[in-house]
C-alpha positions in Angstrom: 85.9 30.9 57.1 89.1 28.9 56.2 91.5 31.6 54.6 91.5 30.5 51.1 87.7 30.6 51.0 87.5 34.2 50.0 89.8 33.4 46.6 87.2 30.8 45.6 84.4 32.9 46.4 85.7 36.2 44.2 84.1 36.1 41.2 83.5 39.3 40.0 87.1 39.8 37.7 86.2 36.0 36.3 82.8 37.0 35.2 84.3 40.3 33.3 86.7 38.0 31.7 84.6 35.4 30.6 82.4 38.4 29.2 85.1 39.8 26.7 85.3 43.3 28.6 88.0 43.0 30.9 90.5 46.3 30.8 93.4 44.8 32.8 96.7 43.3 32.7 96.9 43.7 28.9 100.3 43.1 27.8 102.1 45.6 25.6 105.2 43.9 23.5 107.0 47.4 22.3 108.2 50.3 24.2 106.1 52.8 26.0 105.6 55.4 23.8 102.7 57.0 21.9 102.1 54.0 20.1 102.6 51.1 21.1 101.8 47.1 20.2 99.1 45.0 21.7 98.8 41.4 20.4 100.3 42.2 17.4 98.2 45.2 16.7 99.6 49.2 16.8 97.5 51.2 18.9 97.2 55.1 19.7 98.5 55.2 23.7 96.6 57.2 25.7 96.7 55.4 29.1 100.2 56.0 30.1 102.0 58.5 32.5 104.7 59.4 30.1 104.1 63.1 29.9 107.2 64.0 28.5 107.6 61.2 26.3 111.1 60.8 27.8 110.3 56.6 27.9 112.1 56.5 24.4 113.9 59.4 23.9 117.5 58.0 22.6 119.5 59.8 25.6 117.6 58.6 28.4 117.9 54.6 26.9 121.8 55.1 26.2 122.4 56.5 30.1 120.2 53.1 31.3 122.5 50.8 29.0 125.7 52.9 30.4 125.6 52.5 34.2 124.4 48.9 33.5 128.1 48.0 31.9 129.5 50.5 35.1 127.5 49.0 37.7 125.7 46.0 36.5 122.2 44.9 37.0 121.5 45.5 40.6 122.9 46.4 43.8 121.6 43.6 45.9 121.1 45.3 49.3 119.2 48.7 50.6 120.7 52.0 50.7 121.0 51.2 54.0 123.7 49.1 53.9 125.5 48.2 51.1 123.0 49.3 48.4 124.4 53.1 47.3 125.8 54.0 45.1 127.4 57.2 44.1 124.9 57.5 41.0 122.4 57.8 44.0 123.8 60.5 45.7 124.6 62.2 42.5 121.0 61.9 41.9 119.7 63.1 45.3 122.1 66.1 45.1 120.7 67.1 41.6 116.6 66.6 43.0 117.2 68.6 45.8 118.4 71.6 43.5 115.9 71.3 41.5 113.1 71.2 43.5 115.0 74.5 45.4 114.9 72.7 48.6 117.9 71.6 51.2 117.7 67.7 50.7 116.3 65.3 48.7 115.8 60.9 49.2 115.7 58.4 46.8 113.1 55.3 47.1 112.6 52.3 45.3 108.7 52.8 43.8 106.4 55.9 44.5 104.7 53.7 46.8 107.2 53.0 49.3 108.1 56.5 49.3 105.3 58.0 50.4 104.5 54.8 53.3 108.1 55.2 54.4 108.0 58.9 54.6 104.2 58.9 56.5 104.7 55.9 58.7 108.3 57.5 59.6 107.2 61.2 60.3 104.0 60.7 61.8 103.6 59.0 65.7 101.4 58.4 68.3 99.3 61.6 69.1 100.1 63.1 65.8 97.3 63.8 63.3 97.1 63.5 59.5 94.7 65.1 57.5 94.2 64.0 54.3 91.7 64.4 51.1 89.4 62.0 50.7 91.3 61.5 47.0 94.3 61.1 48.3 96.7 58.2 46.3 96.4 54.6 47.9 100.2 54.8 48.6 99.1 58.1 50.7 96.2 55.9 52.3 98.2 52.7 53.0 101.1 55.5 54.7 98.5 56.7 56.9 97.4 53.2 57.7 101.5 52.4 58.7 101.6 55.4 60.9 100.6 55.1 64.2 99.2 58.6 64.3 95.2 59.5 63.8 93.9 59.8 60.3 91.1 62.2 59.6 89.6 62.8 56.1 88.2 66.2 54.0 85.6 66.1 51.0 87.8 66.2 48.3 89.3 70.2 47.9 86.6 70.9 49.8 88.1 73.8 52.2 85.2 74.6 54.8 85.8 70.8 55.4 89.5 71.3 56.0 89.0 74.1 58.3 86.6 72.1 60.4 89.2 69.3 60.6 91.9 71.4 61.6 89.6 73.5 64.3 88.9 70.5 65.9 92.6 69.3 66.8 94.2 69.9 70.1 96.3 73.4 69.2 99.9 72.3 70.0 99.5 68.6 68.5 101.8 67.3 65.4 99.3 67.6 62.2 100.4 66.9 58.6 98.0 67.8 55.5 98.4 65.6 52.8 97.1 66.3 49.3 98.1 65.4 46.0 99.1 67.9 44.2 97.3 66.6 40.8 94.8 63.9 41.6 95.0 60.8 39.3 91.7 60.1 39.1 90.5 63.6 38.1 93.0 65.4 37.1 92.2 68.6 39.0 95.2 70.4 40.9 95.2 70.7 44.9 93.7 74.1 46.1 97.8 74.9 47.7 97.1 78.5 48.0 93.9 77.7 50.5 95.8 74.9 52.3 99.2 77.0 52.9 97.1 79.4 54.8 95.2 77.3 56.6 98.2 75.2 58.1 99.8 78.2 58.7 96.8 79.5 61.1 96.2 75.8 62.5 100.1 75.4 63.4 100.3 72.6 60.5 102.7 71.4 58.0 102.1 70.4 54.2 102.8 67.5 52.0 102.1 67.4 48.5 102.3 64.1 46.8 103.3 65.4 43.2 104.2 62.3 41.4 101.5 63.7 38.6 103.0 67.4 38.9 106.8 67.6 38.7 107.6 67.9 35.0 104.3 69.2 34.5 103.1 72.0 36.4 105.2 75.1 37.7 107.6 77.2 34.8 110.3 75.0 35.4 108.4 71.6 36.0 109.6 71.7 39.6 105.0 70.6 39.8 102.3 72.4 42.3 103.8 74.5 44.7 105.9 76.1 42.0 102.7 76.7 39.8 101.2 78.9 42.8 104.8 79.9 43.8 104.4 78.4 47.0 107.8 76.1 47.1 108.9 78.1 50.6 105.8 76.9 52.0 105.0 73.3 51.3 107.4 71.0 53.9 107.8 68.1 52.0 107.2 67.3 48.2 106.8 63.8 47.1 107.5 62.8 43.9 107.2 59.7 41.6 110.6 58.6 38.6 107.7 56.4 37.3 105.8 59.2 35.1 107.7 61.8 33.9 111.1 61.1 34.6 110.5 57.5 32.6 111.8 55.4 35.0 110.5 53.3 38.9 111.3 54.8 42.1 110.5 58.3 44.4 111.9 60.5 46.3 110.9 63.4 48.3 112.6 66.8 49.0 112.9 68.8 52.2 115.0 70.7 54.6 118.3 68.4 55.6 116.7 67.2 59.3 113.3 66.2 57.8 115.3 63.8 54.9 118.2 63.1 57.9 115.6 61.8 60.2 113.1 59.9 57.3 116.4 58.2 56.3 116.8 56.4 58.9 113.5 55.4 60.7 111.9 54.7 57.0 111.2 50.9 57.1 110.5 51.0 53.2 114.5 52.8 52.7 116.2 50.6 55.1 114.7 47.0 54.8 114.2 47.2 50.5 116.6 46.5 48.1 118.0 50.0 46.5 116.7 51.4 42.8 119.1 49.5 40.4 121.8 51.6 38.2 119.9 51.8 34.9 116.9 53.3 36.6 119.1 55.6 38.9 120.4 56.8 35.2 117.8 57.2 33.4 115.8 59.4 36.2 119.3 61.3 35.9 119.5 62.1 32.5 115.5 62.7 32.3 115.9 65.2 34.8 118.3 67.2 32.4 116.4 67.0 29.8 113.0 68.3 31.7 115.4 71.1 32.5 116.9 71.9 29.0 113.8 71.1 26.9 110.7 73.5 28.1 109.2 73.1 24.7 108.4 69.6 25.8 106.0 70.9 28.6 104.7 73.5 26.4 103.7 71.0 23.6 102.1 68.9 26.3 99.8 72.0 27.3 99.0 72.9 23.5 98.0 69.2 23.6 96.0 69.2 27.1 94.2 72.5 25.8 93.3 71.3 22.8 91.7 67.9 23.8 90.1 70.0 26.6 88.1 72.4 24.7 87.3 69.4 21.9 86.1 66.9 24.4 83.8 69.0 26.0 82.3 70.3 22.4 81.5 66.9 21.5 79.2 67.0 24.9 81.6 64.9 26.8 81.8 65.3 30.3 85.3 65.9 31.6 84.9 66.8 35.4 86.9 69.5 36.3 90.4 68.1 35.1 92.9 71.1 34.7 95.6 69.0 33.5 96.9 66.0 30.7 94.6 63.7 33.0 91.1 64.2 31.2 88.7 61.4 32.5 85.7 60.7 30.4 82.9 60.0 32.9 80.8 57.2 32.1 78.8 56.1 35.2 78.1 52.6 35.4 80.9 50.2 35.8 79.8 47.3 33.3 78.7 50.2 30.2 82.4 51.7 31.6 83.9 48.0 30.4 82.0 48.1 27.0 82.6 51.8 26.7 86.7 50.6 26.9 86.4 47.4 24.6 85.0 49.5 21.5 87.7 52.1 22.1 90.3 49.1 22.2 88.3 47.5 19.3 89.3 51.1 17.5 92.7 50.8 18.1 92.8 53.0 21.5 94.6 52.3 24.3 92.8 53.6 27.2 92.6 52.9 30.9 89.2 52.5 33.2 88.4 53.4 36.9 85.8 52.4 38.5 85.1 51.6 42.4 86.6 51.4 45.1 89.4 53.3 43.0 86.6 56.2 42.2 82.9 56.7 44.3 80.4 54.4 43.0 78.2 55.6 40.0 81.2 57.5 38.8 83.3 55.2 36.6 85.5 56.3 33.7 87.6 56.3 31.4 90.7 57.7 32.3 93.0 58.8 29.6 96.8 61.1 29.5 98.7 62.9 27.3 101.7 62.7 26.1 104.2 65.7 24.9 104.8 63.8 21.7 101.4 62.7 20.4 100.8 64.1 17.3 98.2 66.2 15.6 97.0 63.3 13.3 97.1 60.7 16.6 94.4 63.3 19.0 92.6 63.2 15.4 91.8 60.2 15.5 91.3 59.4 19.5 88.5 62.4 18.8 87.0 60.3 15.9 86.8 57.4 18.2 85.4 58.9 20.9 83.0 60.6 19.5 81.7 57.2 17.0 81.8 55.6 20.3 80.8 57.8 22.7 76.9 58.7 20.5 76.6 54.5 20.0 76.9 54.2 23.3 75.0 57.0 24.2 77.2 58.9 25.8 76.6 61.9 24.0 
């Protein structure tokens, strides 16, 4: 086949277009906040990561537009070479004390972070061990690596143990499990995968780019939730959901983060996070640490739409978190299903395969810490006019 055949031949995204249903690449004109402006039209967000809702919080915007007129737009170079900064290290100091741990590294995107630190840590006769749910950035990190990747049914800890029973005793092995899974909004079983590692001579990785800020007292995400910080190796985390911002980092003890800095491909051969962004993660971090009630209000807000989803028959899955999917089935009713909610004035997002099994699309919506009482009215009134016309429910 010549190599631009496949583009002609992929159809399927055309056909949804032409149909009127197509959820993606819908541009948004206004800031990313609980509402937010579509076309000219105000809808109720309820497709975005902003947990906190630190994306407009008057602070966090002033500390972007400050180390812009300090440090300018960019920094044209990796951190490698000429591309940090002092904001960076400032920053990496201030991760690595919260998250309680010896060192912390600061990536461009989520997604490099976690195929820089995988592909870096992880060499030839190594084994990872991963759940089938795993992130794509976790997937495409194993891919990198030259190690051997082996898969468990999602949470599923029999499986686990047979996975790790059936590796060579004194081999490398890393477990890698998100610590909230985007899809479904369930939280990793930590407590089940600490002990197993520990008897199978493994260590632990938790990607929790959809736990810091949200789980654990402090917001410090899944391993403080189970009080397990001294046991999980490395924590991954994301600056793109609750901290308001692009990049990663991940936090560890000083000779795991000494040796990922510099055999990452993804640190040394990208260009550095720019200023405004380094800021902004900065100054979101001390807010996530001076302003609990933000977390709180998010789990009033994650209860509530819990308990009212499922009364109006909904199925939820077993989501434990602000990540409440509203399973749907097939992909095509999934696409209507979105377009009436859109239609409504709801801003949702859909899933559907490879990004979920097959027979199990859905909408996925998130909740934000400032949504409002009178806002998860009316995403409720929607849903349910929708969800018994499309019968749903």
């Amino acid at each position: 086949m010549e190599l631009f055949e496949k583009c002609k031949k992929f159809t399927e995204a055309r056909k949804v277009i032409a149909s009127g249903y197509y959820p993606y690449f819908i541009p948004i004109s206004s800031e990313q906040d609980t509402k937010v402006t579509v076309r000219g039209k105000e809808m109720i967000m309820i497709g975005s990561n902003n947990y906190l809702g630190l994306t407009s919080h008057p602070q966090v915007k002033q500390a972007a537009i400050d180390a812009i007129k300090i440090y300018g737009s960019g920094c044209t170079g990796s951190r490698f070479l000429n591309g940090t900064l002092d904001i960076h290290e400032e920053l990496e100091r201030k991760l690595a004390q919260f998250m309680q741990k010896e060192a912390a590294l600061v990536f461009s995107t989520g997604f490099q972070t976690n195929l820089g630190t995988i592909s870096s840590l992880v060499n030839k006769g190594d084994y990872i061990i991963m759940d089938r749910s795993d992130h794509a950035s976790i997937v495409d990190g194993c891919r990198l690596s030259f190690g051997k990747v082996l898969k468990f049914r999602h949470s599923n800890m029999s499986d686990l143990k047979r996975v790790l029973s059936s590796l060579p005793k004194n081999s490398g092995k890393l477990i890698i499990v998100d610590g909230v899974f985007s899809m479904e909004g369930d939280i990793a079983k930590l407590p089940d995968i600490v002990d197993l590692a520990k008897k199978y001579h493994a260590r632990v990785m938790v990607d929790d780019a959809h736990s810091i800020g949200v789980l654990g007292e402090n917001g410090r995400g899944t391993a403080e939730h189970f009080n397990l910080e001294d046991e999980v190796d490395i924590i991954m985390g994301t600056f793109s959901k609750s901290f308001a911002s692009i990049g990663g980092f991940i936090a560890g003890s000083e000779e795991v983060i000494h040796y990922v800095k510099h055999f990452s491909r993804t640190l040394i051969f990208s260009a550095s996070p720019p200023p405004s962004a380094v800021a902004t993660v900065s100054k979101a971090l001390d807010i996530i640490m001076a302003e609990p009630q933000r977390r709180k209000h998010l789990w009033q807000i994650t209860h509530r739409m819990h308990r009212d989803f499922r009364a109006l028959g909904f199925d939820i899955g077993d989501t434990e978190t602000p990540i409440i999917p509203i399973m749907i089935g097939e992909n095509l009713k999934t696409f209507k299903f979105w377009k009436m909610l859109f239609d409504q004035g709801l801003f949702a997002n859909t899933a559907i395969s490879p990004a979920v099994p097959p027979g199990t699309a859905r909408i996925r919506t998130s909740y934000t810490a400032t949504h409002t009482d009178t806002q998860m009215d009316r995403v409720l009134e929607v849903f349910e006019k929708v969800g018994k016309k499309m019968g749903v429910i």
